[in-house]
DRENTORLO-871247 format. One record per residue (C-alpha): residue in three letters; x, y, z. Coordinates in Angstrom, 3 decimals. Example, Ala and Ser with C-alpha at 12.3 -4.5 7.8 and 13.67 -1.06 7.14 Angstrom:
<sites>
+-----+----------+----------+----------+
!  aa !       c1 !       c2 !       c3 !
+-----+----------+----------+----------+
! ALA !   12.300 !   -4.500 !    7.800 !
! SER !   13.670 !   -1.060 !    7.140 !
+-----+----------+----------+----------+
</sites>
This chain:
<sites>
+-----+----------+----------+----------+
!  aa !       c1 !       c2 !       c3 !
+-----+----------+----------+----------+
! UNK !    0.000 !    0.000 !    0.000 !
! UNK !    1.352 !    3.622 !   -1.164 !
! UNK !    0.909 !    6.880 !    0.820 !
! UNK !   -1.602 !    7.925 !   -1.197 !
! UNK !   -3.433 !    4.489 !   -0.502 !
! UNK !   -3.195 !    4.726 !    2.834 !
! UNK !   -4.268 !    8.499 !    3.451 !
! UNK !   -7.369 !    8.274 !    1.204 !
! UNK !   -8.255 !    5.094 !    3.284 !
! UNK !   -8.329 !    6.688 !    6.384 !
! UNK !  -10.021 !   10.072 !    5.003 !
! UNK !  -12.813 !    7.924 !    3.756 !
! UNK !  -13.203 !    6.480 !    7.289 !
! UNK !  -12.795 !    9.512 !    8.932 !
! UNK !  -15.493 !   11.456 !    6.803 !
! UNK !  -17.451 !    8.483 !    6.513 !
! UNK !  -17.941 !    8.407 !   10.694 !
! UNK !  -17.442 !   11.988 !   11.394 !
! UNK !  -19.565 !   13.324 !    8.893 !
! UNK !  -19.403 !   17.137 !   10.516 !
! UNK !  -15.571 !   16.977 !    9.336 !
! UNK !  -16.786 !   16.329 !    5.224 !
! UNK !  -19.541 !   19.051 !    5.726 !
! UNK !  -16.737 !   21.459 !    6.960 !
! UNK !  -14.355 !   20.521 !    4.074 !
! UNK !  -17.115 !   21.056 !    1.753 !
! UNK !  -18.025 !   24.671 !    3.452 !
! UNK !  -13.889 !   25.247 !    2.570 !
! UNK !  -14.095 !   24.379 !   -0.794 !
! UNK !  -17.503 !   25.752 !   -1.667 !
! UNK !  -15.642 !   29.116 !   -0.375 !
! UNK !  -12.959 !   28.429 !   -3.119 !
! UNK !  -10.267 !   27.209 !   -0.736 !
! UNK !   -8.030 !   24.093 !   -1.823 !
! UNK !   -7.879 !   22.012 !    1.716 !
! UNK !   -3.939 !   20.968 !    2.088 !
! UNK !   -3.878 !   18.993 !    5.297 !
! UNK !   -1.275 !   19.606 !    8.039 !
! UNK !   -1.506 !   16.422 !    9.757 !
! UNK !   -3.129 !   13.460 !   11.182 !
! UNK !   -3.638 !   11.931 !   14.635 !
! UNK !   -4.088 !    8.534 !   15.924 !
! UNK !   -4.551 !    7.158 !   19.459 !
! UNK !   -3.552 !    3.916 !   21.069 !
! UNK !   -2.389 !    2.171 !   23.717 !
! UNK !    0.640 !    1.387 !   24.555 !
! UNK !    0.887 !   -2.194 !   24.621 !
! UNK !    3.549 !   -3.570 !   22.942 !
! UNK !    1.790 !   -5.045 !   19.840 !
! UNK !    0.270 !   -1.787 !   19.296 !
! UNK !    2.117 !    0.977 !   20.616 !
! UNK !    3.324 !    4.338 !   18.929 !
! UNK !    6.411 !    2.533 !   17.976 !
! UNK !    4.269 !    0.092 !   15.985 !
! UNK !    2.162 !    1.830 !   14.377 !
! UNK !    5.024 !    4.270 !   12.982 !
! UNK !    6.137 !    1.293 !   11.389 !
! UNK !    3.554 !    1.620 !    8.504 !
! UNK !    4.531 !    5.172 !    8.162 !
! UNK !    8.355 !    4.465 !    8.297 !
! UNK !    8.020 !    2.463 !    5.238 !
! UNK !    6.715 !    4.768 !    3.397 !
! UNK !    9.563 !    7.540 !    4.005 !
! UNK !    8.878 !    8.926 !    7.040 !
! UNK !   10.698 !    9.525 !   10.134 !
! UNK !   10.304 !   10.670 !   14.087 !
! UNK !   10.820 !   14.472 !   14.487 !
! UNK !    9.543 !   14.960 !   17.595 !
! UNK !    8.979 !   13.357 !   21.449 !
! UNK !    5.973 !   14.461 !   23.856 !
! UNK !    4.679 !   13.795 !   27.989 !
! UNK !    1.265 !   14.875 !   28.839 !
! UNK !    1.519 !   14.491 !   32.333 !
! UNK !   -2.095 !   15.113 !   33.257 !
! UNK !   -3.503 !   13.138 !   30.713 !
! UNK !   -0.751 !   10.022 !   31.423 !
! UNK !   -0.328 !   10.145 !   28.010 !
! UNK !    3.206 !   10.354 !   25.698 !
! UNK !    3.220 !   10.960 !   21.590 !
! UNK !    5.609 !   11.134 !   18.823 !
! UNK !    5.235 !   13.167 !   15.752 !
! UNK !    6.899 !   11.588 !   12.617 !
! UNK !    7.495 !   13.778 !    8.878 !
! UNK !    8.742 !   12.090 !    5.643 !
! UNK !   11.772 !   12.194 !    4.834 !
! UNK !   11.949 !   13.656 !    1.272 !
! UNK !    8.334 !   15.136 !    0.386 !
! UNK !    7.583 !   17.845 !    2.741 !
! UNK !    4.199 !   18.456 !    1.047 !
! UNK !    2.984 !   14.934 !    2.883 !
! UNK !    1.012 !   15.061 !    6.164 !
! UNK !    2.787 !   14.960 !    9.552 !
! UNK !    1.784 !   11.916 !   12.069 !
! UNK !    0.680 !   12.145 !   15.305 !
! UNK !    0.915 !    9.172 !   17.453 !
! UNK !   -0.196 !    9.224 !   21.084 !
! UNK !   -0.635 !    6.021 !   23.586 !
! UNK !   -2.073 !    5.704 !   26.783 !
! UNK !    0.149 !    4.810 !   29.713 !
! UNK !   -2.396 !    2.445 !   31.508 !
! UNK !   -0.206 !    0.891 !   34.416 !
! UNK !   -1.248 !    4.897 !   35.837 !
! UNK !   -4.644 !    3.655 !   35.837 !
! UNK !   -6.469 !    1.245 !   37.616 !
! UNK !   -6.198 !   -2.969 !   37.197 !
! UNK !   -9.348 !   -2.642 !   35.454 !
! UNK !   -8.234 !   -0.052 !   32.681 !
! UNK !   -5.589 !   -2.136 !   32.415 !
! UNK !   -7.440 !   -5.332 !   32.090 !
! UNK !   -9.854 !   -3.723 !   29.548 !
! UNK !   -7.230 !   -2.100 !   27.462 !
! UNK !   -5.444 !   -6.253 !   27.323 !
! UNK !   -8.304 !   -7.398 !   26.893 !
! UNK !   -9.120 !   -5.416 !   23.567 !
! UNK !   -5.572 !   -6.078 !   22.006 !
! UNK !   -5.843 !   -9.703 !   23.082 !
! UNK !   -9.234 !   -9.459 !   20.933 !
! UNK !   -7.567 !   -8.081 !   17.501 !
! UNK !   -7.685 !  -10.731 !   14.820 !
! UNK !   -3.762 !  -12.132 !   14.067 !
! UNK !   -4.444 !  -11.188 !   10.255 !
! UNK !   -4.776 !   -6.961 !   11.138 !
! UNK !   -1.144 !   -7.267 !   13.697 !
! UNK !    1.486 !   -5.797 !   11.818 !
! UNK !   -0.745 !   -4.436 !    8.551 !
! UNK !   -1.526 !   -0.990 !    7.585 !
! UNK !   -5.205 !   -2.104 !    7.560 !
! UNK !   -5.012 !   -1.951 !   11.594 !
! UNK !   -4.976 !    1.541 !   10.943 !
! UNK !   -8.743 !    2.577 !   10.125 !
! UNK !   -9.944 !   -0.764 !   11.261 !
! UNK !  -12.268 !    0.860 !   13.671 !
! UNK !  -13.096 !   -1.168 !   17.290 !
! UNK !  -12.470 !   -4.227 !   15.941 !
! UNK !  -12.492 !   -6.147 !   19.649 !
! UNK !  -16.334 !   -7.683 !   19.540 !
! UNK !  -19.173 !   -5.862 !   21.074 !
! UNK !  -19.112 !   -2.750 !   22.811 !
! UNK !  -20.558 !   -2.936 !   26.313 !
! UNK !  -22.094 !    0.608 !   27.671 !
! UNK !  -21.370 !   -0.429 !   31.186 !
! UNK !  -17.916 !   -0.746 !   30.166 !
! UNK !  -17.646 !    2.413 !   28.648 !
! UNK !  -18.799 !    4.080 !   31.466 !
! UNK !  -16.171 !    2.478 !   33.640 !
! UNK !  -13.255 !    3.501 !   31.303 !
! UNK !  -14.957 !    7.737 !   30.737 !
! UNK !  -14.916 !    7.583 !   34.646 !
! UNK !  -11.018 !    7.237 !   34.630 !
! UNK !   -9.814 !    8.486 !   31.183 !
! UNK !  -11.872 !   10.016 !   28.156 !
! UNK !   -8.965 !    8.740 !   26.079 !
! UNK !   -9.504 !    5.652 !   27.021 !
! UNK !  -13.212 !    5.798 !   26.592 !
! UNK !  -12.561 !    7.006 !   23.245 !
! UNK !  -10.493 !    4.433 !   22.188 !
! UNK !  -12.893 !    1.760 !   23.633 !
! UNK !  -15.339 !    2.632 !   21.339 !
! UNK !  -13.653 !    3.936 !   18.522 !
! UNK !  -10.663 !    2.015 !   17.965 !
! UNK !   -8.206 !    2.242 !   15.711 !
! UNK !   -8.878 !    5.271 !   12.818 !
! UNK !   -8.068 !    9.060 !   12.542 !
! UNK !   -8.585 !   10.556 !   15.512 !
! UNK !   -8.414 !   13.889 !   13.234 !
! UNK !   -7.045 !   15.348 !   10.051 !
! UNK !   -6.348 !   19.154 !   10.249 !
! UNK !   -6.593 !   22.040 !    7.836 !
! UNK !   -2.989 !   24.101 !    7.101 !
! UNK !   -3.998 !   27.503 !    7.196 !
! UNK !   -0.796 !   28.482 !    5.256 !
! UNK !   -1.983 !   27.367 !    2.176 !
! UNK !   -5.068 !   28.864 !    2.398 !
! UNK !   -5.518 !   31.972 !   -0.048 !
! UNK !   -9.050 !   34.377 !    1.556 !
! UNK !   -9.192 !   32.519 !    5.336 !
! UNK !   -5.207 !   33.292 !    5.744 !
! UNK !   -5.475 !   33.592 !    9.369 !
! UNK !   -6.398 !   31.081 !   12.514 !
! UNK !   -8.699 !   34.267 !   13.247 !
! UNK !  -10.617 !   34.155 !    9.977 !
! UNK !  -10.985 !   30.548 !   10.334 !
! UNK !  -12.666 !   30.897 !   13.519 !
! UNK !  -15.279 !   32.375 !   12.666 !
! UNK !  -15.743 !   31.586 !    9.470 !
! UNK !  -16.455 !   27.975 !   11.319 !
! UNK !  -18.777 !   29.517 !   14.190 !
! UNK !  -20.544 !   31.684 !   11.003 !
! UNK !  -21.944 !   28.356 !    9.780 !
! UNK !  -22.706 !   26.924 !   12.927 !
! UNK !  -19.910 !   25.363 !   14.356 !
! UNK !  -18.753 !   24.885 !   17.731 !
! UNK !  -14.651 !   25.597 !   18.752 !
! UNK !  -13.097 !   24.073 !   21.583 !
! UNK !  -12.613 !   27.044 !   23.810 !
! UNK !   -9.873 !   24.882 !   26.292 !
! UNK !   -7.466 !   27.306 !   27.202 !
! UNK !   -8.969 !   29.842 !   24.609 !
! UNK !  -10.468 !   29.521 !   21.030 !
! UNK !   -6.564 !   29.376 !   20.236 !
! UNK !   -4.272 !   27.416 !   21.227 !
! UNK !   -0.514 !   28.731 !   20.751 !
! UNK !    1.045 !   32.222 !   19.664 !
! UNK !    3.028 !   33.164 !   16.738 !
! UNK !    5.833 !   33.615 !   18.844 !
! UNK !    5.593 !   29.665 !   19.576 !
! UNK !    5.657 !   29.633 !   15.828 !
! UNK !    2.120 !   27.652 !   15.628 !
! UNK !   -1.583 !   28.944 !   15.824 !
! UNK !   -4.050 !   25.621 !   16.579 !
! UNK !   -7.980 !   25.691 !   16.926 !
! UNK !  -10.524 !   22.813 !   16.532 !
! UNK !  -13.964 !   21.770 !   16.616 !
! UNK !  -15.637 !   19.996 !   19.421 !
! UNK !  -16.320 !   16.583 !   18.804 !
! UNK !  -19.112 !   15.468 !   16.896 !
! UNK !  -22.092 !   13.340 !   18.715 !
! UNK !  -22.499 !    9.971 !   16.659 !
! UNK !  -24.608 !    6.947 !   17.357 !
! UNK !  -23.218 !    4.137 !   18.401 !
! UNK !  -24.178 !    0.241 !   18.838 !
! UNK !  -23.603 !   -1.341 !   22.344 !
! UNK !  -24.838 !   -4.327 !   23.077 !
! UNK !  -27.396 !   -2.790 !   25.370 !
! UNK !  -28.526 !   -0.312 !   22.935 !
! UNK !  -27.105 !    2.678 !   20.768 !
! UNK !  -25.933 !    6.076 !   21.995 !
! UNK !  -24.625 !    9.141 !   21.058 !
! UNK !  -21.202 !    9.236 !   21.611 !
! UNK !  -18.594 !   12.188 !   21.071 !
! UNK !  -16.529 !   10.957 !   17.901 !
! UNK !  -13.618 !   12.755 !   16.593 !
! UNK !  -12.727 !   16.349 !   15.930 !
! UNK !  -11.388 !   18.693 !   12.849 !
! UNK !   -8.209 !   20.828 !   13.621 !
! UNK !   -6.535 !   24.120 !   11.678 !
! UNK !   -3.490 !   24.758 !   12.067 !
! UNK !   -1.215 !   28.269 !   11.319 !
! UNK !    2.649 !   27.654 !   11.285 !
! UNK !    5.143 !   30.978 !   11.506 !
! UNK !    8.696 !   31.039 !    9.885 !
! UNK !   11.584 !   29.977 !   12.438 !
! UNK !   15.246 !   32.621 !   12.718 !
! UNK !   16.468 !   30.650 !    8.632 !
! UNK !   13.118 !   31.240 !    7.087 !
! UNK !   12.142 !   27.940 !    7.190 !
! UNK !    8.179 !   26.729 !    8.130 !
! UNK !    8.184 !   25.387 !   11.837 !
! UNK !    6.936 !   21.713 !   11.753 !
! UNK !    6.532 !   20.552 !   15.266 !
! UNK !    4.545 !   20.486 !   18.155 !
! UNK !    3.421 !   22.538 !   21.611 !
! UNK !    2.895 !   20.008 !   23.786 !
! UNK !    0.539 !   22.458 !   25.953 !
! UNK !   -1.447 !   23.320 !   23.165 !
! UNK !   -1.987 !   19.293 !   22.063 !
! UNK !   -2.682 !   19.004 !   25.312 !
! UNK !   -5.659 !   21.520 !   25.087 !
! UNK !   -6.467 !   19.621 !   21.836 !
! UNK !   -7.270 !   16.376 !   23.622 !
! UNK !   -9.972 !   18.126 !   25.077 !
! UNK !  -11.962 !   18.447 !   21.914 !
! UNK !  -13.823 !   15.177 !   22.453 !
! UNK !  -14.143 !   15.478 !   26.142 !
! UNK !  -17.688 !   14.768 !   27.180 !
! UNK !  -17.865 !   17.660 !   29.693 !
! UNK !  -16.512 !   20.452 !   26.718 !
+-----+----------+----------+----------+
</sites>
């Protein structure tokens, strides 16, 4: 599977279960803006079969590299962020796992027993990538337990493995050339910003400008029932020249921290 393969893949599942993201490309394009995306994020825990280390494997082969190492204390999360090596002009990665030996033996047991549950054929493929939950029924109850402790975890429960989110670079957008004007062109047609620590997140002194939607509500079959349940989120980001001229790529961990929020069930 090529890059290109593999991107449109996970697009079409991301658009496909977050249809608020598609509706907001569309509002970009119908505005005649070309959508370039800045990156993508996927979470995961961080058990050894599918930690960020493993799934950067699928990206490694296809050119890219790690640029970048994150903490997030609070969260008990850590995260790399990988660009390829030769084609600048291809998405960054974000990976992020959950540490669960912070959390309690039934986290723990949960999160075990969900890897324990991926079919042998999807270990080691790029097709674990937007395979969704693909560890047998949800359970509500469940769910519950795990949004009690960590939304992350929650999240990923139900979720699984996809795009967490794809995000729109500002830069190469030609009328909405500023994280300002994206604002509220988004809250013009009805859309709600995370507001965590401010509608933006970042300065252009930090070299990067970051907003994002809150999470979509989606239904979602348990085995008791379906429910709405926050899905995933659609980031824009604005990057600033460094001292040689050249376009910072990384991260602010306190801002992606911030960015976590956006499918928090409490806002």
């Amino acid at each position: 599977m090529n890059a290109s393969e593999l991107f449109n893949n996970l697009w079409d599942q991301y658009v496909k279960e977050s249809p608020e993201a598609l509706e907001i490309y569309n509002k970009f394009v119908e505005f005649g803006e070309e959508v370039i995306n800045d990156h993508i994020a996927f979470r995961t825990f961080d058990d050894p079969r599918i930690n960020v280390e493993q799934l950067a494997i699928h990206f490694e082969k296809l050119g890219y590299e790690v640029k970048g190492e994150y903490v997030f204390e609070s969260k008990c999360l850590r995260a790399k962020h990988f660009e390829h090596k030769t084609d600048p002009k291809q998405p960054k990665v974000f990976i992020s796992e959950l540490t669960t030996s912070k959390f309690s033996q039934y986290l723990q047991d949960k999160a075990k027993e969900c890897v324990e549950r991926i079919p042998q054929a999807f270990l080691g493929t790029p097709e674990l990538l937007y395979s969704g939950a693909i560890w047998a029924d949800l359970d509500y109850e469940v769910y519950q337990k795990l949004l009690a402790e960590s939304e992350y975890a929650a999240w990923l429960y139900v979720f699984g493995f996809r795009a967490n989110h794809f995000t729109v670079y500002i830069n190469e957008l030609k009328k909405l050339d500023t994280i300002e004007k994206v604002n509220e062109f988004l809250k013009e047609n009805g859309f709600t910003l995370n507001t965590a620590g401010g509608e933006i997140k970042g300065t252009p002194e930090e070299l990067l400008e970051q907003s994002s939607t809150m999470a979509n509500k989606v239904p979602v079959k348990f085995s008791q029932g379906t429910y709405e349940i926050l899905n995933s989120f659609y980031e824009f980001a604005k990057r600033y020249p460094q001292t040689d001229g050249s376009i910072y790529q990384g991260f602010i961990a306190k801002s992606a921290d911030k960015l976590f929020e956006s499918t928090y069930v409490g806002g």
